[in-house]
C-alpha positions in Angstrom: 10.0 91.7 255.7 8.3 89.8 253.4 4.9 91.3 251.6 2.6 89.1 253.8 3.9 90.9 257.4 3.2 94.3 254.9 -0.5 93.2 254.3 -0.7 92.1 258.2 0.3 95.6 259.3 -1.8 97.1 257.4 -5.0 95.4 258.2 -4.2 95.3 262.0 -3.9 99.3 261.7 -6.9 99.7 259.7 -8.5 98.0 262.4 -7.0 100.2 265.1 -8.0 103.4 263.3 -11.1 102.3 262.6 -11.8 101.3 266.2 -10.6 104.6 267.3 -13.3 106.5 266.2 -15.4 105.7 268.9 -14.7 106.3 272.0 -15.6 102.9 273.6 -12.8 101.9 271.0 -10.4 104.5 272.3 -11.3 103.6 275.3 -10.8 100.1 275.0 -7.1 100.1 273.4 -5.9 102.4 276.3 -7.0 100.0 278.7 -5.4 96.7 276.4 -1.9 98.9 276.3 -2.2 99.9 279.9 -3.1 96.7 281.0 -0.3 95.1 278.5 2.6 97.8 280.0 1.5 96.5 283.5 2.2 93.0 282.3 5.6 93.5 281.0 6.6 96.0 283.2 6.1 93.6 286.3 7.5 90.8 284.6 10.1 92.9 284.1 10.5 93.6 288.2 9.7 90.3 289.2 12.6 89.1 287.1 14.6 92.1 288.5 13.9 91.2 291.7 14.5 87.4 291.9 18.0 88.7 290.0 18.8 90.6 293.3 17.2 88.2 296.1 19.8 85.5 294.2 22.4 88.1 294.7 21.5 88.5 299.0 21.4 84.8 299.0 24.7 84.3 297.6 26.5 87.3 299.2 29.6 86.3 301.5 30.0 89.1 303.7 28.1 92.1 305.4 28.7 94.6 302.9 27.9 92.7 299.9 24.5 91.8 301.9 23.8 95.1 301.9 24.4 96.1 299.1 22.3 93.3 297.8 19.1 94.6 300.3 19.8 98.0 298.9 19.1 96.9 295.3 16.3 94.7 296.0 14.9 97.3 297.9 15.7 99.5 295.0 13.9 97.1 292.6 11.2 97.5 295.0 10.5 100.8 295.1 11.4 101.6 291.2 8.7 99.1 289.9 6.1 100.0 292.3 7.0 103.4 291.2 6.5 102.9 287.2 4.0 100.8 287.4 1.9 103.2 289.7 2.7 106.1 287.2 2.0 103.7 283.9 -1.8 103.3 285.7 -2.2 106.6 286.5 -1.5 107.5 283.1 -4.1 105.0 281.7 -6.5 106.2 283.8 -5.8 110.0 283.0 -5.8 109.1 279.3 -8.9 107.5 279.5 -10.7 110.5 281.2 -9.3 112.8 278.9 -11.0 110.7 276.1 -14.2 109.9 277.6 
């Protein structure tokens, strides 16, 4: 890392910490990373999930289709799953601080 990427940390956490001493500021960075998890994490799962609907189209035979329609419905299920717990936690983290 070069000493420029150094200097860049550094101010971005100074700005963090200092915005965490309020609690709109708290407030607000727990919704940005919540908000950011819920992007990535359903990026993540739409990917996922075009990954396994490619694998039921191209399937040749009856137990490799369902095999396929058991991970995409696996896929399913697992994303709606972290990405229902990821807001829940937002939302308890930002009760807690408020």
């Amino acid at each position: 890392m070069r000493i420029r990427h150094w200097i860049f940390a550094v101010a971005a956490s100074s700005l963090v910490m200092a915005s965490a001493r309020d609690p709109t500021g708290r407030v607000v960075m727990i919704v940005f990373v919540t908000g950011l998890g819920e992007a990535v994490f359903g990026t993540a799962a739409l990917l996922a999930l075009f990954q396994t609907v490619g694998a039921l189209g191209g399937a040749k035979g009856l137990a490799a289709q369902a095999h396929a329609l058991a991970a995409t419905s696996a896929v399913l299920v697992a994303a709606a799953a972290l990405m229902a717990a990821w807001l829940f936690a937002g939302a308890w983290f930002v009760s807690v601080t408020v």
